[in-house]
N, CA, C and O atoms as a GROMACS GRO file, in nm:
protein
  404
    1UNK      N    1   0.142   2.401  -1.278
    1UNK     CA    2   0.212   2.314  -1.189
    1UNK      C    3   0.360   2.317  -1.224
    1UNK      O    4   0.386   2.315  -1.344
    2UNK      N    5   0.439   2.321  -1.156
    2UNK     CA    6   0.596   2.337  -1.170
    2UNK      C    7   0.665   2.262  -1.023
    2UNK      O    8   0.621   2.270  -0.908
    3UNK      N    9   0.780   2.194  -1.070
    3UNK     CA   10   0.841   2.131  -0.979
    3UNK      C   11   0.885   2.206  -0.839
    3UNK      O   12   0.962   2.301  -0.857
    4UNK      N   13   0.852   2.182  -0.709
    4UNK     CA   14   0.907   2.238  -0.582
    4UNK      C   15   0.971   2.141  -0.462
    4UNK      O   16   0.962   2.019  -0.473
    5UNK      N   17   1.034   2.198  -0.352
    5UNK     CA   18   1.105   2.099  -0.283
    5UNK      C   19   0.993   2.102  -0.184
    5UNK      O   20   0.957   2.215  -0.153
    6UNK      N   21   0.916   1.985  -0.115
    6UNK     CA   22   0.831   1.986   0.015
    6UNK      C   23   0.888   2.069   0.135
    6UNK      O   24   0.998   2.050   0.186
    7UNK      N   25   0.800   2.159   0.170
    7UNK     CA   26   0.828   2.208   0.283
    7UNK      C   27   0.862   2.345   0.253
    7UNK      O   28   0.871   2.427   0.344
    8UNK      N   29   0.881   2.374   0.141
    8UNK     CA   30   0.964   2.538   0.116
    8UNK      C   31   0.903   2.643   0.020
    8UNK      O   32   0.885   2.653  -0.102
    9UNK      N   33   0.875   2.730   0.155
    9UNK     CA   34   0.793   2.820   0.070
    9UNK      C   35   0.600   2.778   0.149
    9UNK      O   36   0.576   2.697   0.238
   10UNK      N   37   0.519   2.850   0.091
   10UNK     CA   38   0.397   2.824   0.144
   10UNK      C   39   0.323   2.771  -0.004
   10UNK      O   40   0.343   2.812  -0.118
   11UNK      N   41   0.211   2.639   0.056
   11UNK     CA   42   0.149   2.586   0.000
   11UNK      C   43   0.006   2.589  -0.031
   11UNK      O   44  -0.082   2.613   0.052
   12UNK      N   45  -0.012   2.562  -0.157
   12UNK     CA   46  -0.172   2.605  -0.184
   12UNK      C   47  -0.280   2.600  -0.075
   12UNK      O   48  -0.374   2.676  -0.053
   13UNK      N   49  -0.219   2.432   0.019
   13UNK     CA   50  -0.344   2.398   0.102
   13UNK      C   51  -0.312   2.424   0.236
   13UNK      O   52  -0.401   2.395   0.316
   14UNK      N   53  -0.183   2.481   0.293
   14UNK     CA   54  -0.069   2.502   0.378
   14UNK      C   55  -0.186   2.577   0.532
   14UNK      O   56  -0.171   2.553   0.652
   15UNK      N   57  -0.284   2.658   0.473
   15UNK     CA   58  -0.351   2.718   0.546
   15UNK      C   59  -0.498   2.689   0.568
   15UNK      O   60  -0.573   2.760   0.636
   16UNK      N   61  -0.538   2.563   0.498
   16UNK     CA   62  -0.635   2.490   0.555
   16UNK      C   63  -0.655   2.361   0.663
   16UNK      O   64  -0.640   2.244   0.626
   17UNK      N   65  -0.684   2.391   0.773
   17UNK     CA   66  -0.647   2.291   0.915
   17UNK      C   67  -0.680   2.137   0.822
   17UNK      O   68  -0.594   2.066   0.772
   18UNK      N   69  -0.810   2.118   0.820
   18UNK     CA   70  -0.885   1.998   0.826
   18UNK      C   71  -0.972   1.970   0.695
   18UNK      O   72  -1.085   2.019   0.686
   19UNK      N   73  -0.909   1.875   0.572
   19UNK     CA   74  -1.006   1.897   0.499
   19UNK      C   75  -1.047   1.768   0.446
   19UNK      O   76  -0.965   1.710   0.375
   20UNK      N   77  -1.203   1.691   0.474
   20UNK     CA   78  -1.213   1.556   0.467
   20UNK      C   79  -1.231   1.513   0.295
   20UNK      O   80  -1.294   1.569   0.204
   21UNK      N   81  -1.171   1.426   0.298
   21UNK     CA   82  -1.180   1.372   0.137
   21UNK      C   83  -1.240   1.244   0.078
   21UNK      O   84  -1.217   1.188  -0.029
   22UNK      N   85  -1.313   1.220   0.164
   22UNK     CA   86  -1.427   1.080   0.172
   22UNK      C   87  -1.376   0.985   0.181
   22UNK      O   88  -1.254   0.996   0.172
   23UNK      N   89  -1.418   0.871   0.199
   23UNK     CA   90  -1.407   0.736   0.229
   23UNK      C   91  -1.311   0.687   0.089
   23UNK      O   92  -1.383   0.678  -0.010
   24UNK      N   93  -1.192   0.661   0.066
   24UNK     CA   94  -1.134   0.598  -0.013
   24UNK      C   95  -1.115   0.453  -0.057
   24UNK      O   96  -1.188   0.372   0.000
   25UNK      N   97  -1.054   0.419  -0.123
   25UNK     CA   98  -0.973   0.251  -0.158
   25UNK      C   99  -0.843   0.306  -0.106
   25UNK      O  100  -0.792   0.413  -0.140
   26UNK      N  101  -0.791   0.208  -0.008
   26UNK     CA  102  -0.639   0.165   0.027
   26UNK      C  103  -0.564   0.074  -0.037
   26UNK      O  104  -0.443   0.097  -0.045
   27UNK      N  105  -0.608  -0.026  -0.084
   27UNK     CA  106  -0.565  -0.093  -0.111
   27UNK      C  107  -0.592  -0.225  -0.138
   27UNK      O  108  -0.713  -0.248  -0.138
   28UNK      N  109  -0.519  -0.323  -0.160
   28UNK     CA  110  -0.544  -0.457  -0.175
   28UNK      C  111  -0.468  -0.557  -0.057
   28UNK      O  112  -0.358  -0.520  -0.014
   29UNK      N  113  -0.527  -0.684  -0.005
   29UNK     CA  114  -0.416  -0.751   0.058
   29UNK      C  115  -0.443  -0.856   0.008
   29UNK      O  116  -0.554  -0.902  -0.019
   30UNK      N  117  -0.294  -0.919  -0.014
   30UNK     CA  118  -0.345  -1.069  -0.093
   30UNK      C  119  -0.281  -1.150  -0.010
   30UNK      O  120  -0.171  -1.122   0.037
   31UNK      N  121  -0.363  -1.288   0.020
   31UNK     CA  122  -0.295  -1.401   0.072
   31UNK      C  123  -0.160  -1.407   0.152
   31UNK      O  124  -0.156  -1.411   0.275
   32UNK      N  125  -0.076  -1.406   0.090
   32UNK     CA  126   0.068  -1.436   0.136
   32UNK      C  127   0.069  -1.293   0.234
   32UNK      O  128   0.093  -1.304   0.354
   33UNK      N  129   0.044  -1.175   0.181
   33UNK     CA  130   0.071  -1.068   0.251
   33UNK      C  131   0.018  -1.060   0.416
   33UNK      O  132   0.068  -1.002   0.512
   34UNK      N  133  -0.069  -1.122   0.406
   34UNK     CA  134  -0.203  -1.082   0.531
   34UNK      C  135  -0.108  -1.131   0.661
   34UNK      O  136  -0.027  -1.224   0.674
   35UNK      N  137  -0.171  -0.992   0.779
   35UNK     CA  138  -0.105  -1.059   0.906
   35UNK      C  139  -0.175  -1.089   1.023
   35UNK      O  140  -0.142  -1.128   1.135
   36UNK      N  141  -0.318  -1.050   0.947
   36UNK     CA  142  -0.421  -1.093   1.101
   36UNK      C  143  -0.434  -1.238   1.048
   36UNK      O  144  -0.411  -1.242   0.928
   37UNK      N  145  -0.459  -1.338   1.094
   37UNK     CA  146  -0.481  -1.473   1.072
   37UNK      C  147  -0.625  -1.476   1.012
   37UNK      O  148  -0.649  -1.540   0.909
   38UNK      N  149  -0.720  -1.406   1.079
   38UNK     CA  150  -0.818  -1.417   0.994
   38UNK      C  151  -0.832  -1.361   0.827
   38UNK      O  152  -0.929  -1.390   0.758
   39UNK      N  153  -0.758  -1.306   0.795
   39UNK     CA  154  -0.712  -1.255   0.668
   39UNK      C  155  -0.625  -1.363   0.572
   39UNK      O  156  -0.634  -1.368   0.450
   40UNK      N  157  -0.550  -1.437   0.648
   40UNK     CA  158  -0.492  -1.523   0.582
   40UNK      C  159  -0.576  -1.666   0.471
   40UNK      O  160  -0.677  -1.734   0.489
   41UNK      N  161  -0.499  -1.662   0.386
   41UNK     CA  162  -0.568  -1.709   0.256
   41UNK      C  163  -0.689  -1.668   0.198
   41UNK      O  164  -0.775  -1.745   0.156
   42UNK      N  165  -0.698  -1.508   0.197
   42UNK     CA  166  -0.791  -1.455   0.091
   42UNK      C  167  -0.781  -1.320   0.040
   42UNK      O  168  -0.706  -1.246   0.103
   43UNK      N  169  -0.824  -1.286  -0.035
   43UNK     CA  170  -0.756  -1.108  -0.091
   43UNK      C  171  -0.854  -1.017  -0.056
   43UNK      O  172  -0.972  -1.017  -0.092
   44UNK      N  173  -0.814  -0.962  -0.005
   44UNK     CA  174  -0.930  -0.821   0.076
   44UNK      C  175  -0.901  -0.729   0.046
   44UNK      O  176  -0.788  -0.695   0.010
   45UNK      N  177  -1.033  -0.641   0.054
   45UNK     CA  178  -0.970  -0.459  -0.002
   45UNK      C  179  -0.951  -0.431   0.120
   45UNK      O  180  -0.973  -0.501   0.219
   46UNK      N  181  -0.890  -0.284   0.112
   46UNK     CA  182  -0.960  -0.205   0.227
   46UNK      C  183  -0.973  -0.063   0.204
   46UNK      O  184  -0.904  -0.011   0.116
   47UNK      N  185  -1.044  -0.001   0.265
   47UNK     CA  186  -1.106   0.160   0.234
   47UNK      C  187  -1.010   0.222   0.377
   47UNK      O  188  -0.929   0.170   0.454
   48UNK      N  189  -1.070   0.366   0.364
   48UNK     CA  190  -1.006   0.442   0.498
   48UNK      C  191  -1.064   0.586   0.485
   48UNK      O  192  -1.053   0.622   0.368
   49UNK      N  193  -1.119   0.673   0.559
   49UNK     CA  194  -1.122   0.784   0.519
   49UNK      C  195  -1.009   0.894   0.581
   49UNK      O  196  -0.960   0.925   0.690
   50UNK      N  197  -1.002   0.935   0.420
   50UNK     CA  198  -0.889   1.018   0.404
   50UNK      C  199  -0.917   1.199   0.445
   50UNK      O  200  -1.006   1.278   0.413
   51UNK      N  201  -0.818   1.208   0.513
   51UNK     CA  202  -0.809   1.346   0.569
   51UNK      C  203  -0.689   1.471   0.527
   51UNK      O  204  -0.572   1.451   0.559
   52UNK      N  205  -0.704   1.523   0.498
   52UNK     CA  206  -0.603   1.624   0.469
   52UNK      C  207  -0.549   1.754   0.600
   52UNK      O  208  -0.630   1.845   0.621
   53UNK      N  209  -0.447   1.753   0.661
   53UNK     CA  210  -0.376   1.819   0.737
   53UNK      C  211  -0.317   1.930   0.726
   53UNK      O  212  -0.201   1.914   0.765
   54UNK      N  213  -0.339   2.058   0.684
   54UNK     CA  214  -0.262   2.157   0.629
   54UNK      C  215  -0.158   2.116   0.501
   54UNK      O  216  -0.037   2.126   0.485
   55UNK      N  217  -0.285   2.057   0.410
   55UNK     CA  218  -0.180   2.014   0.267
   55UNK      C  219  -0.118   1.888   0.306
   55UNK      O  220  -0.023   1.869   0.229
   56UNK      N  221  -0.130   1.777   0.405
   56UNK     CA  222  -0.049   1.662   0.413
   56UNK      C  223  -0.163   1.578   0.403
   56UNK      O  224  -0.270   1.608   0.457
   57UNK      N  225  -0.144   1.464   0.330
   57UNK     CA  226  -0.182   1.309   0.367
   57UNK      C  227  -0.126   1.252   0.401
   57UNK      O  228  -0.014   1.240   0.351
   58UNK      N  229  -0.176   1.154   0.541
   58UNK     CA  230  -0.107   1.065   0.607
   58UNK      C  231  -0.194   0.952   0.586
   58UNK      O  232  -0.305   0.927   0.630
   59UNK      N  233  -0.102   0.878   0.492
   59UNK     CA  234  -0.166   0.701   0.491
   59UNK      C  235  -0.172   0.603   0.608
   59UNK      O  236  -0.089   0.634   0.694
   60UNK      N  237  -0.225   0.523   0.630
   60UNK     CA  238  -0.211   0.451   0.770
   60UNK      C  239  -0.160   0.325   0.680
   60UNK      O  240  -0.168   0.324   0.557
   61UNK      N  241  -0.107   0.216   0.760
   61UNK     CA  242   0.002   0.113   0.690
   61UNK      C  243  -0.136   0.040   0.670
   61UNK      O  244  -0.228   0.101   0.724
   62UNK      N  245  -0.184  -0.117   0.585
   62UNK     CA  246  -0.260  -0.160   0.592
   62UNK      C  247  -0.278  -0.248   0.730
   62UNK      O  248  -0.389  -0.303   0.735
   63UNK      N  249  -0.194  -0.274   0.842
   63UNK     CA  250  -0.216  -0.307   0.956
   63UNK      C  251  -0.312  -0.214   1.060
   63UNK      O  252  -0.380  -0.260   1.151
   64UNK      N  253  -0.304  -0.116   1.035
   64UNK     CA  254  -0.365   0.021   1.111
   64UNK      C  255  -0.547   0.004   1.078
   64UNK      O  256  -0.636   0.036   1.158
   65UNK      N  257  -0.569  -0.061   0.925
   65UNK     CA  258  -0.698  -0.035   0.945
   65UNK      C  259  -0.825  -0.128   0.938
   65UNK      O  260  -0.869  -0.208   0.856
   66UNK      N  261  -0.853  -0.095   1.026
   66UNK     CA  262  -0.964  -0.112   1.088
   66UNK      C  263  -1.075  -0.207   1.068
   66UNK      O  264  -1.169  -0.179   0.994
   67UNK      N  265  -1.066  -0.333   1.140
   67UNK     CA  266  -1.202  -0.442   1.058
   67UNK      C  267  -1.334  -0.378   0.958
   67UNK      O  268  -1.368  -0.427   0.850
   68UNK      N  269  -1.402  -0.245   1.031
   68UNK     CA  270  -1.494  -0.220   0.954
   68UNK      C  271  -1.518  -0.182   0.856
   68UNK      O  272  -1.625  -0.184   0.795
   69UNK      N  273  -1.345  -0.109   0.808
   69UNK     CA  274  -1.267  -0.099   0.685
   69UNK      C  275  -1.255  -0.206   0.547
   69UNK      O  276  -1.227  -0.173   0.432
   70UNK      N  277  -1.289  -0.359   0.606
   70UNK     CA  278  -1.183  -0.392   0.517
   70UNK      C  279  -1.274  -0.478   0.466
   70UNK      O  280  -1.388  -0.467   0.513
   71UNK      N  281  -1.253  -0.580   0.364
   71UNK     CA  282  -1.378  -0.670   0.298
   71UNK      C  283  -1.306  -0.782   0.253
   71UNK      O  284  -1.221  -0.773   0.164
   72UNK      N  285  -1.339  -0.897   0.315
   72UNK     CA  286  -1.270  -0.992   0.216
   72UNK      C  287  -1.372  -1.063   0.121
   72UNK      O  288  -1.482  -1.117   0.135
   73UNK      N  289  -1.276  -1.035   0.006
   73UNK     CA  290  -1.331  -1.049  -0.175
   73UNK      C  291  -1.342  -1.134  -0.149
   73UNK      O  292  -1.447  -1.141  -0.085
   74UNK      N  293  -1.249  -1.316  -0.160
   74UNK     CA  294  -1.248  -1.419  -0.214
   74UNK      C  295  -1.145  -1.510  -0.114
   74UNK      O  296  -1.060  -1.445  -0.052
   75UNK      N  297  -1.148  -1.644  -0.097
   75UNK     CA  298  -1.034  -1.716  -0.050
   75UNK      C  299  -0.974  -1.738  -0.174
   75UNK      O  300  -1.028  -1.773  -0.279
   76UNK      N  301  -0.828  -1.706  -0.145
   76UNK     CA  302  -0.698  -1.745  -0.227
   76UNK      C  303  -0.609  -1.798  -0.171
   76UNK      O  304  -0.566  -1.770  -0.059
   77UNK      N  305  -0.554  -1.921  -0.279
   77UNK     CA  306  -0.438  -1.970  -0.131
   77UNK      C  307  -0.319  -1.926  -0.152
   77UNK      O  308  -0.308  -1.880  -0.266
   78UNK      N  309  -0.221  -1.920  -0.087
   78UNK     CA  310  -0.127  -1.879  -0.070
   78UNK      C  311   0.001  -1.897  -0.172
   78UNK      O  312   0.075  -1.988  -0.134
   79UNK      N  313   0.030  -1.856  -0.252
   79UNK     CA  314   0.143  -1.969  -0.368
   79UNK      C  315   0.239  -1.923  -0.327
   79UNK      O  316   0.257  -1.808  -0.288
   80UNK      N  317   0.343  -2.049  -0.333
   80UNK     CA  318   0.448  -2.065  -0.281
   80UNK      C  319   0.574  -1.987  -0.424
   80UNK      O  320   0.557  -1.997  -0.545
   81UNK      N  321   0.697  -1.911  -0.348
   81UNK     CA  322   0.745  -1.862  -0.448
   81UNK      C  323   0.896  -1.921  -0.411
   81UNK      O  324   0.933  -1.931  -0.294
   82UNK      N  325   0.973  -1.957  -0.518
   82UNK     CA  326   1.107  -1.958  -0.453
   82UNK      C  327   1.173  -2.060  -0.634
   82UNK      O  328   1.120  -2.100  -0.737
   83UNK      N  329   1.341  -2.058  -0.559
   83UNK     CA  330   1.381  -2.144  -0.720
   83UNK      C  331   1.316  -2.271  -0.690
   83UNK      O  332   1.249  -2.288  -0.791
   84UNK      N  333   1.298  -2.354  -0.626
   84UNK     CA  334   1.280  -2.460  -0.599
   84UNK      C  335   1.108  -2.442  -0.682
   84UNK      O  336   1.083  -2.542  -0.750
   85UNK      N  337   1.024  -2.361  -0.685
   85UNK     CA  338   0.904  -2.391  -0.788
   85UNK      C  339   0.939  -2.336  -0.938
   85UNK      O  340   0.858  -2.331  -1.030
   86UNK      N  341   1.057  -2.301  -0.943
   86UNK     CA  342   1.019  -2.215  -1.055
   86UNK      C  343   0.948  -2.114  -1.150
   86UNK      O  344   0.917  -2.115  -1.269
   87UNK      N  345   0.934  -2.002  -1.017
   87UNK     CA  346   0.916  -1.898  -1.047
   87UNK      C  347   0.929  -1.767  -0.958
   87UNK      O  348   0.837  -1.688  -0.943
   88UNK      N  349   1.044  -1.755  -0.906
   88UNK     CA  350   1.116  -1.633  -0.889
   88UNK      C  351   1.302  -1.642  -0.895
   88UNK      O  352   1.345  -1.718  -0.808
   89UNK      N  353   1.363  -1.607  -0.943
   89UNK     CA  354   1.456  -1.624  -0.935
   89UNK      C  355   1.550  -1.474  -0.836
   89UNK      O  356   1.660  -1.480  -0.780
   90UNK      N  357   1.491  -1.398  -0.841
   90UNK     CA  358   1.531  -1.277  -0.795
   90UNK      C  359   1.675  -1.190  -0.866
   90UNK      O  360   1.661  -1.174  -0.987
   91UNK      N  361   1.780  -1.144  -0.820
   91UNK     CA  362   1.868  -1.062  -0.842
   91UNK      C  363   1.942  -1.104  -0.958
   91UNK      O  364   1.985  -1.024  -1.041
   92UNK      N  365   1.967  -1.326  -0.967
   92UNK     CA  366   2.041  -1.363  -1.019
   92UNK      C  367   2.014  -1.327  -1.177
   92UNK      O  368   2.112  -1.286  -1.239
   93UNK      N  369   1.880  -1.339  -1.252
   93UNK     CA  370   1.831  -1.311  -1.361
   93UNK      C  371   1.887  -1.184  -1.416
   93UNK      O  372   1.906  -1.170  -1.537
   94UNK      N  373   1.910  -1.103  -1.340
   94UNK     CA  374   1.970  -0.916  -1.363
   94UNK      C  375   2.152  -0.922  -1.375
   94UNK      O  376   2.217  -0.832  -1.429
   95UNK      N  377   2.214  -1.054  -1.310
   95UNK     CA  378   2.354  -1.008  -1.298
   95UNK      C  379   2.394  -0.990  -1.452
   95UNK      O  380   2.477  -0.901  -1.472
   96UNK      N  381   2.358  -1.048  -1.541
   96UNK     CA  382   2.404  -0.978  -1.690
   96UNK      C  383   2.428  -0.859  -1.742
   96UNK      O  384   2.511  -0.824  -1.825
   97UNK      N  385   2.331  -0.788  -1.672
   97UNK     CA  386   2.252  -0.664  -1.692
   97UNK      C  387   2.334  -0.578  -1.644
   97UNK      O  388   2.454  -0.553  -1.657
   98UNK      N  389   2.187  -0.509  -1.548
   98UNK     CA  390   2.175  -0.418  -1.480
   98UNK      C  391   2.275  -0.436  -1.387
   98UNK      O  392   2.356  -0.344  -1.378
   99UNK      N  393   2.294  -0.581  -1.281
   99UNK     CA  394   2.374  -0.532  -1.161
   99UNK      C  395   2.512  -0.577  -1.201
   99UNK      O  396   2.600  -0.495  -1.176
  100UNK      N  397   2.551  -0.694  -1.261
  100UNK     CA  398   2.672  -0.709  -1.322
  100UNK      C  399   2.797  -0.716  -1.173
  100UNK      O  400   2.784  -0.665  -1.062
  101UNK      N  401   2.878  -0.774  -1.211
  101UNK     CA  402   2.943  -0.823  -1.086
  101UNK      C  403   3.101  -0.745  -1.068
  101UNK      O  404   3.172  -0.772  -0.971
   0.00000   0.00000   0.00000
């Protein structure tokens, strides 16, 4: 294996159309994230089956898939983040640092 730029030159899998790679894990959605309402306040997986395109994978966003895809684990509620609970502060914690003014 050695470093290359995408697209340049021909690829190991470059000349195979269609190649299925079974039913996967996508991912996780938790609470706060979820945008179907019925998803909201609980953490769900979701699967997808994965396909290969002449050497490409194309992920679908977790909106794309599919109720029969997806499982909800558990209700979780939603936790609230911000300074006002005390616990995220975001960028300000780094100005010492890293981003510095």
């Amino acid at each position: 294996m050695k470093p290359c730029v995408f697209g340049e030159g021909v690829g190991a899998y470059d000349g195979i159309g269609e190649f299925a790679l079974g039913y996967m894990f996508h991912g996780f959605t938790y609470a706060d994230e979820a945008i179907r309402e019925a998803d909201k306040g609980h953490m769900s997986v979701r699967f997808h089956h994965v396909i290969m395109h002449k050497g490409i994978i194309k992920f679908p966003s977790p909106e794309e898939i599919p109720g029969e895809d997806k499982r909800i684990l558990h209700e979780m509620p939603i936790k609230p983040f911000g300074k006002e609970y005390e616990n995220f502060i975001g960028l300000e914690e780094f100005s010492d640092e890293e981003v510095g003014e």
